[in-house]
C-alpha positions as CSV (number, residue, x, y, z in Angstrom):
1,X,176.0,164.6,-0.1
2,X,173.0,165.5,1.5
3,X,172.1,164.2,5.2
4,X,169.7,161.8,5.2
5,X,166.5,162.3,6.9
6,X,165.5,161.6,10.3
7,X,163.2,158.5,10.7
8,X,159.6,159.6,11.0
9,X,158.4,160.1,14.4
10,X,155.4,158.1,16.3
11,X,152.1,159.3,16.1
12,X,150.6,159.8,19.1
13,X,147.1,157.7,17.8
14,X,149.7,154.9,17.7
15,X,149.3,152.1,19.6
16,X,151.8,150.1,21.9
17,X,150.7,147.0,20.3
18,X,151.5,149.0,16.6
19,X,155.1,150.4,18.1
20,X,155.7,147.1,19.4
21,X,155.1,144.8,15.9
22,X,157.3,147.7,14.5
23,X,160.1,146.9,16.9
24,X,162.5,143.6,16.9
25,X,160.8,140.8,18.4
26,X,161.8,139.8,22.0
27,X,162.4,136.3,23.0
28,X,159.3,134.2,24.7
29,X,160.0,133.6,29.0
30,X,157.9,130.3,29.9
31,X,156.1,131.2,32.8
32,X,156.6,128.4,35.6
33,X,153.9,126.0,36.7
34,X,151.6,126.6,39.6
35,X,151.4,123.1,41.2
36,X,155.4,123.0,40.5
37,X,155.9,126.1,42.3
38,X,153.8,125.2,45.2
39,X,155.7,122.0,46.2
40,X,159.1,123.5,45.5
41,X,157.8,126.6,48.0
42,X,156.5,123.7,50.5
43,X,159.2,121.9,50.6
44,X,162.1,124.9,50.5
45,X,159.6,125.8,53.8
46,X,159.4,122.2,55.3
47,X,161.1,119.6,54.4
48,X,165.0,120.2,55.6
49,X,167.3,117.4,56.9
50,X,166.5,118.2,60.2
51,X,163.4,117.6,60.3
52,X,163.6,114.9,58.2
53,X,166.0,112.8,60.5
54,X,162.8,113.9,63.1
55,X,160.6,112.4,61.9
56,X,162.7,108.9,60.4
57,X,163.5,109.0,64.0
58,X,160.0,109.6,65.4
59,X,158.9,106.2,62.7
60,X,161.1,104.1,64.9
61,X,159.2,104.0,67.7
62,X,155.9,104.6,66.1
63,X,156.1,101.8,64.2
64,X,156.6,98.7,66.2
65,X,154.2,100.6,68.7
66,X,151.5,99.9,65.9
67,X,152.4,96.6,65.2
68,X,152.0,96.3,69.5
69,X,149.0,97.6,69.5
70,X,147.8,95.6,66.5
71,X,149.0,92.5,68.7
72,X,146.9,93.4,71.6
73,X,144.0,94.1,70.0
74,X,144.5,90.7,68.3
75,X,144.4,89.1,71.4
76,X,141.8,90.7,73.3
77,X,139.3,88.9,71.1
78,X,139.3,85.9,72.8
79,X,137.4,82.6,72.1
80,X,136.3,79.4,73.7
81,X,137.1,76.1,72.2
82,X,135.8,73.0,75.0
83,X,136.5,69.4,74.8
84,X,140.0,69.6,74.2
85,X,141.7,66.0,74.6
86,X,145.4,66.8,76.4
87,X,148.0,63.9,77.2
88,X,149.4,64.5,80.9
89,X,152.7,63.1,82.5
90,X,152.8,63.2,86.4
91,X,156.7,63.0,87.1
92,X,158.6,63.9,90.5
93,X,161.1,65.9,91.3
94,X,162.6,64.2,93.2
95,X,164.9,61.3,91.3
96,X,165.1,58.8,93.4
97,X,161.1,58.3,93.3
98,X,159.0,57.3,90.4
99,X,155.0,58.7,89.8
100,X,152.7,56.4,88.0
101,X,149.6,58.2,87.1
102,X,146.2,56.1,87.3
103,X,143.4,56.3,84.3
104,X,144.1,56.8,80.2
105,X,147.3,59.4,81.1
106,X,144.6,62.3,79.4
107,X,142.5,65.3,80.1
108,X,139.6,66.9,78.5
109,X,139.6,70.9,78.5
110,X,138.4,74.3,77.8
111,X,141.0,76.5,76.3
112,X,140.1,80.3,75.9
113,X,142.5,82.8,74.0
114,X,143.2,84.3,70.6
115,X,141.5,82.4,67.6
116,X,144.8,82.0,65.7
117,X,145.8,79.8,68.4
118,X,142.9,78.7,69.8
119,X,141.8,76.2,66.8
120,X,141.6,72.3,67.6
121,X,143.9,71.5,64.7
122,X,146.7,73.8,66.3
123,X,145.9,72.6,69.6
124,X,145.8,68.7,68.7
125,X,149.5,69.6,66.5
126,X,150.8,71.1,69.6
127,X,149.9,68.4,72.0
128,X,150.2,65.4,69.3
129,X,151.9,62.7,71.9
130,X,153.2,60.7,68.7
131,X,155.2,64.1,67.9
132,X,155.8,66.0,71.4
133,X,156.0,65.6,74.7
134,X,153.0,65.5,77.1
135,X,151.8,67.8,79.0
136,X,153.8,67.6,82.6
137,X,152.9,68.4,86.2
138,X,155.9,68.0,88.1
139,X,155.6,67.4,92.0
140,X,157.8,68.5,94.8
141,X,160.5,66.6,95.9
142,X,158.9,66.5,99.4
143,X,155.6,64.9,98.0
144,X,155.2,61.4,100.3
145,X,154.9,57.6,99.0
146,X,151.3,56.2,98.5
147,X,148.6,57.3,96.6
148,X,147.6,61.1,96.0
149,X,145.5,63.2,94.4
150,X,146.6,66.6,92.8
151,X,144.6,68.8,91.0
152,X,144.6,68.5,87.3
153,X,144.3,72.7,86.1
154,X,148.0,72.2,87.2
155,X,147.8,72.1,83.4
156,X,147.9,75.6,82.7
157,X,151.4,75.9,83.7
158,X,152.9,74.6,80.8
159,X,154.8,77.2,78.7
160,X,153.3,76.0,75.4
161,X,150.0,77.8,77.5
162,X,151.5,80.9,78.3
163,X,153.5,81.8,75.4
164,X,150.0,81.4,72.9
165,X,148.1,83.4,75.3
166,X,145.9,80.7,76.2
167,X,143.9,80.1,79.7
168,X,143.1,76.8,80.5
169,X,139.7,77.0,82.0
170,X,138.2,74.0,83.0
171,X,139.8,70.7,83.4
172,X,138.1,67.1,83.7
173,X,138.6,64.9,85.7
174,X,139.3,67.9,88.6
175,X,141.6,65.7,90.5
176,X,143.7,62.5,89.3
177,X,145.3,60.1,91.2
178,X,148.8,59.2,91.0
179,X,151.0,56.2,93.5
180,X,154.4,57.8,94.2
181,X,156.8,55.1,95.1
182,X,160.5,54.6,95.9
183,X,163.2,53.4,93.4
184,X,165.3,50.5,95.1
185,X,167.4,48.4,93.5
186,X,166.6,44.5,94.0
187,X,168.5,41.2,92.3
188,X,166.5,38.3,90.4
189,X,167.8,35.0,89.3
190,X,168.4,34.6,86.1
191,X,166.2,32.0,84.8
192,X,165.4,29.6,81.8
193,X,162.4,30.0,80.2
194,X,159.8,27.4,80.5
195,X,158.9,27.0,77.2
196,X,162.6,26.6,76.1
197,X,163.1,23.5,78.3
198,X,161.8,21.0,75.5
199,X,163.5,23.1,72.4
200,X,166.9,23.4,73.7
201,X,166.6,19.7,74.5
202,X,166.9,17.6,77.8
203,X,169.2,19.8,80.2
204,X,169.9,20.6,83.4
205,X,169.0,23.7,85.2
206,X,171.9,26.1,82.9
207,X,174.1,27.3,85.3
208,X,174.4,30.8,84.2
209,X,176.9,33.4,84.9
210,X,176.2,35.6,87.4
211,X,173.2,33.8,88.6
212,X,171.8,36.7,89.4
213,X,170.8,40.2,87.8
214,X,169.8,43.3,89.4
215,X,166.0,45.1,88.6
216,X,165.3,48.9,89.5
217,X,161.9,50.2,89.7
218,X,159.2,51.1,92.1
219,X,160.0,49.0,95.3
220,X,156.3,48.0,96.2
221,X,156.3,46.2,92.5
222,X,159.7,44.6,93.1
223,X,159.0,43.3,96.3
224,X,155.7,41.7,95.7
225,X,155.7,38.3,95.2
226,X,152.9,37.8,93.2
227,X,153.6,40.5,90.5
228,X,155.7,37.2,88.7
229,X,158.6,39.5,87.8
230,X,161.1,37.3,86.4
231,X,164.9,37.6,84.6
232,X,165.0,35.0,82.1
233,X,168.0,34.3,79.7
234,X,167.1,33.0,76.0
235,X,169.5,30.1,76.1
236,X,167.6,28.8,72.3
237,X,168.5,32.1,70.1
238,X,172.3,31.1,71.4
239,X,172.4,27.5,71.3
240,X,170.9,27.4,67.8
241,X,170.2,23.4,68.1
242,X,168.8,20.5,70.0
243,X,171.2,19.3,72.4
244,X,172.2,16.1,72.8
245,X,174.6,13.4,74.2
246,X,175.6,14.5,78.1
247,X,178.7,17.1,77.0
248,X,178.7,20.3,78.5
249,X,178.1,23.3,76.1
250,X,179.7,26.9,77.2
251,X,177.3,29.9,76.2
252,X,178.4,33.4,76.0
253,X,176.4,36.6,75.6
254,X,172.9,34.9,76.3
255,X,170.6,37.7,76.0
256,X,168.5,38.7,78.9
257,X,164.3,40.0,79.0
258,X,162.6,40.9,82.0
259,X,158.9,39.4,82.4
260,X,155.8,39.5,83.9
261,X,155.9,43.3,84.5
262,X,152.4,44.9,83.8
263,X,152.9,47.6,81.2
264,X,151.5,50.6,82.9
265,X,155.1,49.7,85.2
266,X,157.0,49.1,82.4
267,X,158.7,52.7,81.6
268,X,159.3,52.5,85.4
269,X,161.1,49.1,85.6
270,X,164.5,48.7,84.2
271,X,167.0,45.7,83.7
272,X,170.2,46.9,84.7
273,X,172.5,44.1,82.9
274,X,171.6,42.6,79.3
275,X,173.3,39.8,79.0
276,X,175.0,36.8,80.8
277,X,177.1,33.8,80.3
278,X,175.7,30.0,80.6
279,X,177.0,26.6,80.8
280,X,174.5,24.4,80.3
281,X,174.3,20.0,80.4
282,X,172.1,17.7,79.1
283,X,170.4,14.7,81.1
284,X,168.1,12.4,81.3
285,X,164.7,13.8,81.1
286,X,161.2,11.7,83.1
287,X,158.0,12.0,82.5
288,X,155.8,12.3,85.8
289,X,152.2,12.7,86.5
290,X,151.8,14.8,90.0
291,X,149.5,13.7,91.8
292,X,148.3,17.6,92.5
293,X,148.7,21.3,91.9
294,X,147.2,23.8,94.2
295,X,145.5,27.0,92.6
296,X,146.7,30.1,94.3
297,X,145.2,33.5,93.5
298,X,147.9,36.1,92.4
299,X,145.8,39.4,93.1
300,X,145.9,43.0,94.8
301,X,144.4,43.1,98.0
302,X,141.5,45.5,96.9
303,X,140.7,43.5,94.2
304,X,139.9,40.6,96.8
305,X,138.2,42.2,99.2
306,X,135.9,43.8,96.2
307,X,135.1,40.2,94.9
308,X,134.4,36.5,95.7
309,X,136.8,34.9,93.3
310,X,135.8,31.4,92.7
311,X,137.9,28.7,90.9
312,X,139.0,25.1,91.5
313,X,141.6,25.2,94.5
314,X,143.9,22.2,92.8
315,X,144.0,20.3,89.6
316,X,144.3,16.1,90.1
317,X,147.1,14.5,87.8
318,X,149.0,16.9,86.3
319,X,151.8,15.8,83.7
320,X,155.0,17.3,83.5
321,X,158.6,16.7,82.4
322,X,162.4,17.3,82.9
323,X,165.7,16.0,84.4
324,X,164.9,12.7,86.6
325,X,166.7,14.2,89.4
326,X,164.4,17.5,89.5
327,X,161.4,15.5,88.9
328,X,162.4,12.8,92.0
329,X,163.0,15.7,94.1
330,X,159.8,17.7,93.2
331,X,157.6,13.8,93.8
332,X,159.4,13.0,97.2
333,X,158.7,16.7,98.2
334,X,155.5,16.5,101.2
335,X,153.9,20.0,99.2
336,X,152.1,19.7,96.1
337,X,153.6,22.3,93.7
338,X,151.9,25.6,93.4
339,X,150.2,27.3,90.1
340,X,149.1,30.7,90.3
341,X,145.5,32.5,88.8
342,X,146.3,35.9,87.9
343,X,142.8,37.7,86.6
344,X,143.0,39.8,83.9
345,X,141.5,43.2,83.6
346,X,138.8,41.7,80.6
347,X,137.7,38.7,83.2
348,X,137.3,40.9,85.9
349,X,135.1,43.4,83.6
350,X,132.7,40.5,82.2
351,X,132.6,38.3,85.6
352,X,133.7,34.8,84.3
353,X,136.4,33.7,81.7
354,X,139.1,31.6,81.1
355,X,142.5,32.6,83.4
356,X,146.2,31.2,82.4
357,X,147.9,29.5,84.5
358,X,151.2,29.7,85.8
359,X,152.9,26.4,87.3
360,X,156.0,27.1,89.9
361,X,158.1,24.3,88.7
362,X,161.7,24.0,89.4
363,X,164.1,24.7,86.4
364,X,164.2,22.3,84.2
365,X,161.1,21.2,84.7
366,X,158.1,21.9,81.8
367,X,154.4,21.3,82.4
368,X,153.2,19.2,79.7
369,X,149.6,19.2,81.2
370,X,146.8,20.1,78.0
371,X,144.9,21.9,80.5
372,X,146.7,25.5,80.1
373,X,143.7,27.6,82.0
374,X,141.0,27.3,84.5
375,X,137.6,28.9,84.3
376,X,136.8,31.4,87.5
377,X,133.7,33.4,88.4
378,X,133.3,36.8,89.9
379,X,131.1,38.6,91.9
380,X,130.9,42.0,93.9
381,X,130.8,41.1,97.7
């Protein structure tokens, strides 16, 4: 059998494009993407875990740097909010003395600091007396008795200042007055109230159990006579009735108030006991008329040497009531009995009123007298 014949051989006017269609097709190759290839290169070239723990390490402190900065610049814009009502507490440091502060216990200021916190809402939330504490200057324990002055931009000490980045600039009054005084300890006789005599009945003076009670507070107060302080025991909310017939009725428990203590002393003065025992006896009871009362005026020193204080000096036939015996003794006595005049703050301001007054009477014995106050006039020396 013949050899077959040779394939035909390429022209040389062929072209590659012809010889290539001829031959067996080749398979496509996808040619990569540009922008594919260029962050694969970049980041074969610079991104590796070294330098990415660099720079995770380098955000650490870059961060909170940013947020400092942020912060500062925050509160270098400062603003100015005046007329700031502030509460203020004078106390001392030393215990065993007590500060009362004179005036409304308040301060107006300017404030100057970051607006965030400088805003009179925030302020007034911050410094709401119903809901925090005032606002206290503290004095040293070797600050003397008597009356002082201290400067009141000893404001800007407290930390709720400080830690809002707020400066206290202004403060008025400038100065306020405080009366530091010793704490002693002093004992009052337990007492029933006047206007209990009639409503437990006709009694004798109770004899109560101890017969005495001690009172701390500010000694000057304690020890001033005409301040009225009195213990008094409610021998009524006890007994529950009227006594009568003459047998002796054992109380236990009576409860005890302390009275006649002006209220800007109050938080100072303190009743050390609450409670006491009491026997107590009814007697015969008298009706007298005294033939007079002197008028005594119960008032600081200042407040007399500021003012003539005039007012009848006795009262003429006064009625009054209680055990015969007490009443006997209080007719047979050579002294009228003594009432005081204590002006209030709201006479002295309008220069005439009405004053309560106050009969010394022994126990047991109730004034039953209508007339209840005397009219007085004042006027500046």
């Amino acid at each position: 059998m013949p050899d077959a014949p040779p394939p035909p051989a390429a022209r040389d006017d062929e072209s590659p494009r012809a010889r290539t269609d001829a031959a067996e097709p080749r398979p496509l190759r996808r040619r990569p993407n540009r922008a594919v290839a260029f962050v694969r290169g970049w980041t074969e070239e610079h991104v590796s875990r070294e330098k990415f723990t660099g720079a995770f390490q380098t955000m650490l402190w870059v961060v909170p740097l940013t947020i400092l900065i942020w912060i500062y610049a925050e509160r270098q814009q400062q603003v100015q909010l005046k007329g700031v009502t502030l509460p203020v507490r004078v106390v001392s440091g030393d215990p065993s003395k007590v500060v009362r502060l004179e005036g409304d216990g308040n301060v107006v200021a300017t404030l100057i600091g970051p607006p965030s916190n400088v805003d009179r809402d925030a302020i007034r939330a911050k410094f709401d007396p119903q809901n925090n504490r005032p606002i206290e200057i503290v004095l040293d324990r070797t600050t003397g008795l008597g009356r002082q002055s201290i400067q009141a931009i000893r404001i800007r000490d407290d930390k709720r200042f400080t830690d809002a980045g707020i400066t206290v600039d202004v403060v008025s009054p400038v100065e306020l007055v405080v009366v530091v005084d010793q704490i002693v300890t002093k004992s009052f006789p337990v007492q029933l109230p006047a206007d209990q005599a009639q409503a437990v009945g006709n009694v004798r003076p109770p004899v109560f159990d101890p017969p005495t009670v001690e009172v701390t507070g500010p000694g000057r107060l304690l020890s001033d006579p005409m301040t009225g302080i009195r213990v008094e025991a409610d021998v009524a909310s006890v007994l529950g009735k009227r006594l009568t017939g003459d047998r002796e009725i054992p109380l236990t428990d009576v409860p005890l108030a302390l009275v006649g203590v002006a209220a800007e002393y109050a938080p100072y003065v303190k009743l050390m006991r609450t409670k006491v025992n009491a026997r107590v006896v009814p007697v015969e009871v008298k009706e007298e008329t005294l033939r007079s009362v002197r008028l005594w005026l119960a008032a600081p020193k200042q407040l007399r040497e500021e003012f003539l204080i005039d007012f009848p000096e006795n009262l003429a036939n006064v009625t009054v009531s209680g055990p015969r015996d007490a009443i006997d003794k209080l007719t047979s006595s050579q002294e009228d009995p003594v009432a005081y005049v204590r002006i209030p703050p709201n006479v002295i301001a309008a220069g005439q009123g009405p004053v309560p007054i106050e009969p010394q009477l022994p126990d047991g014995v109730v004034w039953t007298d209508p007339r209840k106050t005397v009219d007085v006039n004042i006027r500046r020396r």
